[in-house]
N, CA, C and O atoms as a DFTB+ gen file, in Angstrom:
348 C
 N C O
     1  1     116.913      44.116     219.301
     2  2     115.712      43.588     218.771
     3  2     115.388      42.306     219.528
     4  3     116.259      41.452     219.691
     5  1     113.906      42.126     220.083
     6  2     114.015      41.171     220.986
     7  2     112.517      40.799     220.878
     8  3     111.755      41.662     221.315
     9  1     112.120      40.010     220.527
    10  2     110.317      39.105     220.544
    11  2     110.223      38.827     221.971
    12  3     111.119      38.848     222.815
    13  1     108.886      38.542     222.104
    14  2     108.163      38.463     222.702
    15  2     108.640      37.078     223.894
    16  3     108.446      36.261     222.994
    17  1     108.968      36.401     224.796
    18  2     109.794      35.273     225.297
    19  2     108.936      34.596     225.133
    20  3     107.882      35.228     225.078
    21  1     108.778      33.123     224.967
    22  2     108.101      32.103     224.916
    23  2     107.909      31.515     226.447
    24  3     108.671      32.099     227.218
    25  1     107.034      30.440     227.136
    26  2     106.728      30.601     228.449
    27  2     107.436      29.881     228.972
    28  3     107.291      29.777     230.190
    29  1     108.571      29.021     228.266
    30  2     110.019      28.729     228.727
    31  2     110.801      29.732     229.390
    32  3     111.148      29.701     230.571
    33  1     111.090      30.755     228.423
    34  2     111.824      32.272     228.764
    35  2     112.739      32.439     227.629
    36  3     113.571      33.343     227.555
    37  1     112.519      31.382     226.607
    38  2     113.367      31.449     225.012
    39  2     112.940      32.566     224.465
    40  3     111.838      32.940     224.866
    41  1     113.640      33.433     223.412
    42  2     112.712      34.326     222.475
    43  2     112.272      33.479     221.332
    44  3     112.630      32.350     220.995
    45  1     111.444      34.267     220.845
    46  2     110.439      33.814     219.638
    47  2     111.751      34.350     218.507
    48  3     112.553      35.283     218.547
    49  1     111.511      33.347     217.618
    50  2     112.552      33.439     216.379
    51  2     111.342      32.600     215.116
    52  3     111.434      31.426     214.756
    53  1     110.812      33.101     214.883
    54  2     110.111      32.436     213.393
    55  2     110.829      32.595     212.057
    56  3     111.815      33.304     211.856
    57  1     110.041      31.655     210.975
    58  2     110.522      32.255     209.559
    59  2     110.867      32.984     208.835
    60  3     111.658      33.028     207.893
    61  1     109.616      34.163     209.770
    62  2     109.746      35.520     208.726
    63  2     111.048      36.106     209.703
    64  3     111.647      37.047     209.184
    65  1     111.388      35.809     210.607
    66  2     112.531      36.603     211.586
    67  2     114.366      36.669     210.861
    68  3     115.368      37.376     210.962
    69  1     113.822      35.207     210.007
    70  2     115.550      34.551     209.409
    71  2     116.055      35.596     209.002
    72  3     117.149      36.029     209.364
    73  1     115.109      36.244     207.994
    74  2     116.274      36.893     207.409
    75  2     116.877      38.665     208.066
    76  3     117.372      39.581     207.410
    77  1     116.644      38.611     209.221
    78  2     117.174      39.488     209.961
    79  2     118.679      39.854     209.945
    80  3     119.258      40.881     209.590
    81  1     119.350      38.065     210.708
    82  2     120.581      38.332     210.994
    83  2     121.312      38.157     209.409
    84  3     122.323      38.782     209.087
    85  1     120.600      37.194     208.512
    86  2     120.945      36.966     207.257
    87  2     121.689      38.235     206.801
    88  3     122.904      38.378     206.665
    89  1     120.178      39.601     206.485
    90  2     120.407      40.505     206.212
    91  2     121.275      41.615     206.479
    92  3     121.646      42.468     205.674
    93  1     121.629      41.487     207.997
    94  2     122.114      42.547     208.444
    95  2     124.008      41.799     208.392
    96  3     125.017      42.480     208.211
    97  1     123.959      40.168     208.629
    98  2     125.586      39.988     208.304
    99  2     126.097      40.441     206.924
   100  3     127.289      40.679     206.728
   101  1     125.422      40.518     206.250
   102  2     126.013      40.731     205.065
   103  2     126.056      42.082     204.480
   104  3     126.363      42.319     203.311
   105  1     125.677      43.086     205.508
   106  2     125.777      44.490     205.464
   107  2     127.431      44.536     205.576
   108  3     128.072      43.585     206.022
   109  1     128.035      45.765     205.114
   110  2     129.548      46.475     205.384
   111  2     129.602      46.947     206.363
   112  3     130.721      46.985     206.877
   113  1     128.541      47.490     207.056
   114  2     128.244      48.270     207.741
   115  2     128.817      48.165     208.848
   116  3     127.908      47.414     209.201
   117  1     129.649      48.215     209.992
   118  2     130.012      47.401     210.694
   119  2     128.622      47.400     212.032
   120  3     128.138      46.319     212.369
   121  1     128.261      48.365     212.495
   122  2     127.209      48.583     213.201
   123  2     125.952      47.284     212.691
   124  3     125.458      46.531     213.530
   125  1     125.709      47.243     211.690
   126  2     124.528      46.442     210.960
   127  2     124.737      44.814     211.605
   128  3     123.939      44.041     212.136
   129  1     126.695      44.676     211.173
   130  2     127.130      43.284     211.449
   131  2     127.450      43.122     212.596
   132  3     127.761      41.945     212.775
   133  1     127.562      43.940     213.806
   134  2     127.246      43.846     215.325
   135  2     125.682      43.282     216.107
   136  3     125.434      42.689     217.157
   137  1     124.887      43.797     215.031
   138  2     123.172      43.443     215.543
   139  2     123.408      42.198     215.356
   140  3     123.424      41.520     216.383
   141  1     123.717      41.343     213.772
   142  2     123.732      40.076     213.510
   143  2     124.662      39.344     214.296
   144  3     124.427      38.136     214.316
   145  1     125.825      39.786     215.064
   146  2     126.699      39.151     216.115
   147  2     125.680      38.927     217.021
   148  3     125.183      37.804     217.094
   149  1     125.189      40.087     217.918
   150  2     124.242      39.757     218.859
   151  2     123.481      38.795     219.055
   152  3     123.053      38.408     220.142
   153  1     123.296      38.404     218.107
   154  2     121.915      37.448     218.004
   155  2     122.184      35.831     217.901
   156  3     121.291      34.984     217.914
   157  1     124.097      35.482     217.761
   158  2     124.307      34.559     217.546
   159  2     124.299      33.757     218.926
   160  3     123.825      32.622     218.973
   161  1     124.751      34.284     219.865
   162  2     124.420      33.707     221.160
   163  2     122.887      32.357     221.437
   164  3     122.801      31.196     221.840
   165  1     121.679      33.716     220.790
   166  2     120.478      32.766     221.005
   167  2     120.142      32.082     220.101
   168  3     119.183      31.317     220.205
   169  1     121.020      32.230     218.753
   170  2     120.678      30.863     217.583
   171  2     121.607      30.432     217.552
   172  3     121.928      30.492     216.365
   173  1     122.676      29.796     218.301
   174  2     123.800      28.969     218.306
   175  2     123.007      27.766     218.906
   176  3     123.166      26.695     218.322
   177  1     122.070      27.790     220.124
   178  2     121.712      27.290     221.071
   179  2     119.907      26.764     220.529
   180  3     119.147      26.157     221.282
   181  1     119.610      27.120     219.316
   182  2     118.133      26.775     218.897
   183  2     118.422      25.406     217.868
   184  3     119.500      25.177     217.319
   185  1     117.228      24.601     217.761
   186  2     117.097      23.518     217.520
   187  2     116.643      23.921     215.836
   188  3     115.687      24.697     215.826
   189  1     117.023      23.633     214.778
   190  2     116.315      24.563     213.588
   191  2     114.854      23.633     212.944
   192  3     114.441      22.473     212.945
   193  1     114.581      24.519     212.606
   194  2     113.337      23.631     212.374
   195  2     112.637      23.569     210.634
   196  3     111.785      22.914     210.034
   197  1     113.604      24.686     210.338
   198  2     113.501      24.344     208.749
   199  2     114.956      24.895     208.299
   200  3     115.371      25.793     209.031
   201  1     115.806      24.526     207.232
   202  2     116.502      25.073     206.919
   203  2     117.314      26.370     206.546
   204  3     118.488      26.395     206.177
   205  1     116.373      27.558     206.731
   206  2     116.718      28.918     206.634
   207  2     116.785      29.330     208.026
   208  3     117.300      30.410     208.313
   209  1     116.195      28.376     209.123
   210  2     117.131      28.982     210.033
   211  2     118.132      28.748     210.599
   212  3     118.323      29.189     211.733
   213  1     119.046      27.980     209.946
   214  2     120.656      27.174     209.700
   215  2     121.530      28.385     209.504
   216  3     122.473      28.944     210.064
   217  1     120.535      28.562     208.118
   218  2     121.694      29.828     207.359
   219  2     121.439      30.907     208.347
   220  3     122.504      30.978     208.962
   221  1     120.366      32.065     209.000
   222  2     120.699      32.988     209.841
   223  2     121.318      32.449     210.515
   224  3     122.314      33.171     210.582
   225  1     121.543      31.341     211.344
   226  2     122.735      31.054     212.691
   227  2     124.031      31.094     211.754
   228  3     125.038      31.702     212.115
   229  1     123.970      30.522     210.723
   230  2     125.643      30.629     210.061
   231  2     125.813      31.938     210.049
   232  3     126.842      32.469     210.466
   233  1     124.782      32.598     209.550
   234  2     125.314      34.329     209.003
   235  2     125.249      35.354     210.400
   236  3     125.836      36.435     210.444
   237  1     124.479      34.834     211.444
   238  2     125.062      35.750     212.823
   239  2     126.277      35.079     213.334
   240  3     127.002      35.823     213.995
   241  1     126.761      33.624     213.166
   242  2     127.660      33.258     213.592
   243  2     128.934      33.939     212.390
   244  3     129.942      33.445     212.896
   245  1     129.137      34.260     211.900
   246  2     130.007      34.482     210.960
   247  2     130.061      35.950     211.263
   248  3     131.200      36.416     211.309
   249  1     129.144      36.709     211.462
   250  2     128.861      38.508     211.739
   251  2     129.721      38.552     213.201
   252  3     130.422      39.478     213.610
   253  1     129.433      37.221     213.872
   254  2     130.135      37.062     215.638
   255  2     131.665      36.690     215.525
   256  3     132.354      36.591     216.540
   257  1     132.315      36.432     213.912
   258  2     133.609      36.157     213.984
   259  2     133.689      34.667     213.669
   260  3     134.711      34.306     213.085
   261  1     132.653      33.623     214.003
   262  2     132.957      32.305     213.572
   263  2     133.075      31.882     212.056
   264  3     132.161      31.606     211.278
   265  1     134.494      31.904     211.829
   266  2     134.613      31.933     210.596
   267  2     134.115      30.043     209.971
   268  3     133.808      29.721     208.823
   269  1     134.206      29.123     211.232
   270  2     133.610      27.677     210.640
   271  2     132.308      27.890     210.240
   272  3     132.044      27.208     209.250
   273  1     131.177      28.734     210.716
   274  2     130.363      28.917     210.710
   275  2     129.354      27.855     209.487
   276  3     128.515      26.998     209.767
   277  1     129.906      28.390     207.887
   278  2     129.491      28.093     206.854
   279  2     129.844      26.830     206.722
   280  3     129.030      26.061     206.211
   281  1     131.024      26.382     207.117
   282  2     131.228      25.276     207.019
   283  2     130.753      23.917     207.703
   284  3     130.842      22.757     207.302
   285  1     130.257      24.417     208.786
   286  2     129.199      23.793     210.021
   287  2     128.284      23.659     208.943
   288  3     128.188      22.607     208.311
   289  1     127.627      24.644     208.709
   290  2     126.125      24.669     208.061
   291  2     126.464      23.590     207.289
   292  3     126.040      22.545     207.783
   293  1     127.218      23.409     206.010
   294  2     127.339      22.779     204.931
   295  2     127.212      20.950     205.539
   296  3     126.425      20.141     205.047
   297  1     127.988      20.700     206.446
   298  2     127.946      19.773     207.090
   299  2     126.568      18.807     207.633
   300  3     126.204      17.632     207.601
   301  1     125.998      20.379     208.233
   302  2     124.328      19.572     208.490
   303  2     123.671      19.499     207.534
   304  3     122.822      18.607     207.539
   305  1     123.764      20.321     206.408
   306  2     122.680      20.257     205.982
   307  2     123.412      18.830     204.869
   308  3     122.523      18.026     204.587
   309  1     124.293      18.594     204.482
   310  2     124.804      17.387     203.465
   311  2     125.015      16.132     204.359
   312  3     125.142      14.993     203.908
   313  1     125.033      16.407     205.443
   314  2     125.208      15.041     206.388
   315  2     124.009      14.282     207.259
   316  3     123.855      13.080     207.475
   317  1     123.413      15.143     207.575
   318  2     122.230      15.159     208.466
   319  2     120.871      15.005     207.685
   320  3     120.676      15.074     206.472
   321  1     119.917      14.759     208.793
   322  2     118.569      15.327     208.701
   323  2     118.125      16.666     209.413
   324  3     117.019      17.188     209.271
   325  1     118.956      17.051     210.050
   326  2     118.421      17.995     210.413
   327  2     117.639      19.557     209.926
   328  3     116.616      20.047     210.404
   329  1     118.349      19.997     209.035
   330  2     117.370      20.690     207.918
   331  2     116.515      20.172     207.317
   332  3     116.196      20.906     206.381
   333  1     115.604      18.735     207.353
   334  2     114.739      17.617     206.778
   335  2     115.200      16.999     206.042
   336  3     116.376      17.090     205.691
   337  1     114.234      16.072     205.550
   338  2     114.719      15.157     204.670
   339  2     113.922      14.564     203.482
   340  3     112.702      14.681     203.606
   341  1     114.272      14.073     202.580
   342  2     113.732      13.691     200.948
   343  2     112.341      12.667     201.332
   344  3     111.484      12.465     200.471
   345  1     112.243      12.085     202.668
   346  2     111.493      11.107     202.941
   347  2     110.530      11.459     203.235
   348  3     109.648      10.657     203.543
Protein backbone atom coordinates (compact mmCIF):
# COMPACT_ATOMS: atom_id res chain seq x y z
CA UNK A 1 0.00 0.00 0.00
CA UNK A 2 1.69 3.10 -1.10
CA UNK A 3 0.18 7.04 -1.66
CA UNK A 4 0.87 9.10 -3.89
CA UNK A 5 4.95 10.62 -3.09
CA UNK A 6 5.01 14.08 -2.05
CA UNK A 7 7.49 16.37 -4.34
CA UNK A 8 10.22 15.64 -1.81
CA UNK A 9 9.81 11.80 -2.75
CA UNK A 10 8.19 11.12 1.00
CA UNK A 11 4.81 9.20 0.83
CA UNK A 12 1.69 10.86 1.80
CA UNK A 13 0.56 9.51 5.28
CA UNK A 14 -2.57 11.64 6.52
CA UNK A 15 -5.12 11.22 9.39
CA UNK A 16 -7.45 9.22 7.82
CA UNK A 17 -4.26 6.79 6.80
CA UNK A 18 -3.42 6.19 10.92
CA UNK A 19 -5.45 3.80 11.41
CA UNK A 20 -4.10 1.45 8.81
CA UNK A 21 -1.04 0.16 10.52
CA UNK A 22 -3.07 0.67 13.93
CA UNK A 23 -5.54 -1.71 12.48
CA UNK A 24 -3.78 -4.20 10.81
CA UNK A 25 -0.98 -4.57 14.08
CA UNK A 26 -3.45 -5.65 16.07
CA UNK A 27 -4.78 -8.28 13.70
CA UNK A 28 -3.59 -12.26 14.69
CA UNK A 29 -3.26 -12.57 11.49
CA UNK A 30 0.23 -12.86 10.90
CA UNK A 31 0.10 -11.72 7.13
CA UNK A 32 -2.16 -8.52 8.35
CA UNK A 33 0.87 -7.82 11.05
CA UNK A 34 3.58 -8.02 8.23
CA UNK A 35 1.70 -5.03 6.16
CA UNK A 36 1.84 -3.02 9.58
CA UNK A 37 5.74 -4.08 9.89
CA UNK A 38 6.20 -2.72 6.45
CA UNK A 39 5.23 0.48 7.01
CA UNK A 40 7.34 1.04 10.10
CA UNK A 41 10.41 1.88 8.20
CA UNK A 42 8.54 5.16 6.72
CA UNK A 43 6.87 6.20 10.11
CA UNK A 44 9.85 5.63 12.27
CA UNK A 45 11.44 8.47 10.21
CA UNK A 46 8.10 11.04 10.05
CA UNK A 47 7.82 14.06 12.14
CA UNK A 48 4.06 13.50 13.80
CA UNK A 49 1.93 16.06 13.54
CA UNK A 50 -0.95 15.14 15.67
CA UNK A 51 -0.98 12.49 18.08
CA UNK A 52 -2.61 9.44 16.36
CA UNK A 53 0.11 9.37 14.28
CA UNK A 54 2.49 8.39 17.31
CA UNK A 55 0.26 5.54 18.02
CA UNK A 56 0.30 4.01 14.17
CA UNK A 57 4.28 4.34 14.36
CA UNK A 58 4.08 2.55 17.87
CA UNK A 59 1.64 -0.09 16.45
CA UNK A 60 3.77 -0.70 13.02
CA UNK A 61 6.74 -0.48 15.19
CA UNK A 62 5.57 -3.14 17.53
CA UNK A 63 3.92 -5.35 14.29
CA UNK A 64 8.07 -4.80 13.12
CA UNK A 65 9.09 -6.53 16.53
CA UNK A 66 9.96 -3.24 18.49
CA UNK A 67 8.80 -4.27 21.54
CA UNK A 68 9.99 -0.42 23.23
CA UNK A 69 7.79 0.79 20.82
CA UNK A 70 4.79 1.69 23.37
CA UNK A 71 6.97 2.68 25.66
CA UNK A 72 8.69 5.35 23.37
CA UNK A 73 5.23 6.56 22.60
CA UNK A 74 4.32 6.95 26.32
CA UNK A 75 7.45 8.97 26.79
CA UNK A 76 6.61 11.60 24.05
CA UNK A 77 3.59 11.98 24.50
CA UNK A 78 4.01 12.55 28.81
CA UNK A 79 7.33 14.26 28.31
CA UNK A 80 7.21 16.29 25.29
CA UNK A 81 5.34 18.58 23.12
CA UNK A 82 5.47 16.80 20.49
CA UNK A 83 1.98 15.28 20.18
CA UNK A 84 0.93 19.23 21.18
CA UNK A 85 0.34 20.93 23.87
CA UNK A 86 -2.37 22.40 26.61
CA UNK A 87 -1.07 25.96 25.46
Amino acid sequence: MRAAPHDDGRIGFGLDAARVPIRFAEDCDPASRAIAADLWPELRTREAGHPVELVAAAAAADAAGERAAWVALGRVVLTTDLAGSCE
